[in-house]
C-alpha positions in Angstrom: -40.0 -106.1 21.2 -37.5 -104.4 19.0 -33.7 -104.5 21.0 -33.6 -100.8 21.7 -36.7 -101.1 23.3 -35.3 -103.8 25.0 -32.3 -102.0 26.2 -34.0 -98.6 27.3 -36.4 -100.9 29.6 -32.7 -102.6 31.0 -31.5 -99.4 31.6 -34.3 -97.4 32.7 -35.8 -100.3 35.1 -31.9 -101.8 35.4 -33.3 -105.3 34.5 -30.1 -106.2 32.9 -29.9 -110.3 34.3 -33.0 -110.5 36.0 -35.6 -113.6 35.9 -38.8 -112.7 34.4 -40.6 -112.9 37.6 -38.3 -110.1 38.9 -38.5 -108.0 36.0 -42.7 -108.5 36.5 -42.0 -106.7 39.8 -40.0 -104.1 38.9 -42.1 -103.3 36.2 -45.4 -103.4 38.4 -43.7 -101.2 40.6 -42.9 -98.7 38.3 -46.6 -99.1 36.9 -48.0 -98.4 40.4 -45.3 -95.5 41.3 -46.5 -94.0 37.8 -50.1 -94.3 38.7 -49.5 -93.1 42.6 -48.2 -90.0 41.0 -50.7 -89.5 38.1 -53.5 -89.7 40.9 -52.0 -87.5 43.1 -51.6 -85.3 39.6 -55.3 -85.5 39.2 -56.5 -84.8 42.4 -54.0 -81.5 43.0 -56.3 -80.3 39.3 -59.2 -81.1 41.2 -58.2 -79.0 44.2 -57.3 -76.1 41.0 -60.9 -76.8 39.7 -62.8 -76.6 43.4 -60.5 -73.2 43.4 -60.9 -71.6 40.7 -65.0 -72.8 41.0 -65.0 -71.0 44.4 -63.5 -67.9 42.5 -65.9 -68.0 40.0 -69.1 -68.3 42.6 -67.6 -65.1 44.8 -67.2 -63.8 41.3 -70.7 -64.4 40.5 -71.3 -63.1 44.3 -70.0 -59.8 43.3 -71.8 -59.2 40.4 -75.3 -59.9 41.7 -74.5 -57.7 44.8 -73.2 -54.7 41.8 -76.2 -55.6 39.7 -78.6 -54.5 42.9 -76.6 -51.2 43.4 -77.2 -50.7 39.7 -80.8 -51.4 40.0 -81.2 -49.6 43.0 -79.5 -46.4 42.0 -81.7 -46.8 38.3 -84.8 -46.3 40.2 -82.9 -43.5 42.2 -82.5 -41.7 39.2 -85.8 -42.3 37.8 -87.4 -41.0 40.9 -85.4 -38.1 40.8 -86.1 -37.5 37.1 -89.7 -37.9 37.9 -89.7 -35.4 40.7 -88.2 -32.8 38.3 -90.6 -33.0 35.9 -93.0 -32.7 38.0 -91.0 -29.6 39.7 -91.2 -28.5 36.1 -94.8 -28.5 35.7 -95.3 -26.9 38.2 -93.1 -24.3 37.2 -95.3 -23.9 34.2 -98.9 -23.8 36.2 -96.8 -21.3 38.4 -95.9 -19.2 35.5 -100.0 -19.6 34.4 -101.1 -17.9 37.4 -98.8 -15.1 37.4 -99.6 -14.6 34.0 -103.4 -14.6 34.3 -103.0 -12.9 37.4 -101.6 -10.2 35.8 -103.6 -10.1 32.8 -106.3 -10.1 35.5 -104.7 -6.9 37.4 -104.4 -5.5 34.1 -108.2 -6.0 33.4 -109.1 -4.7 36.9 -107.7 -1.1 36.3 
């Protein structure tokens, strides 16, 4: 181990004078503290990931229940279109009659 190495570990871990069985310790302790915190760490993002999951499945939620309006009103509109051309062929069967009425009328005189 280079000596600046050396001396960061002394002065971050203030082994300065210490046996190495002590040192062992400190240095296991700041392992574990490390990993305490880097597993609390992880499982705070996996409480963000079950969040934004949830989000995404209300999300998905949403769009199923617009997709059904969508659907819904489509076949609205293509029963209304329907119903208008058939309103309009009437219209034209209508405008038959009257027209072969009359040329009927007019025949009659």
């Amino acid at each position: 181990m280079n000596p600046e190495t050396l001396q960061s570990l002394e002065q971050q871990f203030n082994i300065a004078n210490k046996n190495p069985e002590e040192i062992v310790n400190v240095l296991e302790k700041a392992l574990n503290d490390q990993q305490k915190e880097t597993i609390n760490q992880l499982v705070a993002l996996d409480q963000e990931v079950d969040d934004i999951i949830n989000q995404i499945n209300k999300l998905d939620m949403k769009y199923v229940e617009f997709e059904g309006l969508i659907e819904a009103h489509t076949e609205h509109i293509k029963a209304i279109s329907r119903g208008t051309q058939n309103m309009e062929s009437y219209l034209k069967v209508l405008e038959i009659r009257i027209k072969n009425q009359e040329q009927l009328s007019e025949y009659i005189k």
